[in-house]
C-alpha positions in Angstrom: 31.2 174.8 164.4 34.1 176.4 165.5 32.8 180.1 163.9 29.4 179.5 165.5 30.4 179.2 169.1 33.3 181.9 168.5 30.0 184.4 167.6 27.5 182.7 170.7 30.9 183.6 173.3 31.0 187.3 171.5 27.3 187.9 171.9 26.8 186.3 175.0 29.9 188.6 176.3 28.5 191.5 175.0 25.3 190.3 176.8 27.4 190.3 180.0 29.4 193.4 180.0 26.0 196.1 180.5 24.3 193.7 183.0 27.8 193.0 185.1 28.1 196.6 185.4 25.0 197.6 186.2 25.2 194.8 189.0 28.6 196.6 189.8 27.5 200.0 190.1 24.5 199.8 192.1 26.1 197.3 194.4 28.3 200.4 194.6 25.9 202.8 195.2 24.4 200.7 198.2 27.9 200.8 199.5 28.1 204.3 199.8 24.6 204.7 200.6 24.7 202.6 203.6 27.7 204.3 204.8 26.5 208.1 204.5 22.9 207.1 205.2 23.2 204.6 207.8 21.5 201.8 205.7 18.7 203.6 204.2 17.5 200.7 203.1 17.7 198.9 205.9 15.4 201.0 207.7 13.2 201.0 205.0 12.5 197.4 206.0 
């Protein structure tokens, strides 16, 4: 029991990491972009 949901946390972190960071880096990239490009994607709308 205790081995089992040891190994679900580990997967389900390593399941995490790539999607938090790709959440994190193009939340990032629309920070920058709507400060160089005045909301590019606003005006897009």
């Amino acid at each position: 029991m205790d081995f089992t949901s040891k190994l679900l946390l580990w997967i389900f972190g390593l399941m995490t990491l790539p999607v938090m960071a790709h959440f994190t880096s193009t939340w990032w990239e629309k920070q920058k972009g709507d400060k160089t490009k005045g909301g590019k994607l606003w005006s897009a709308r």
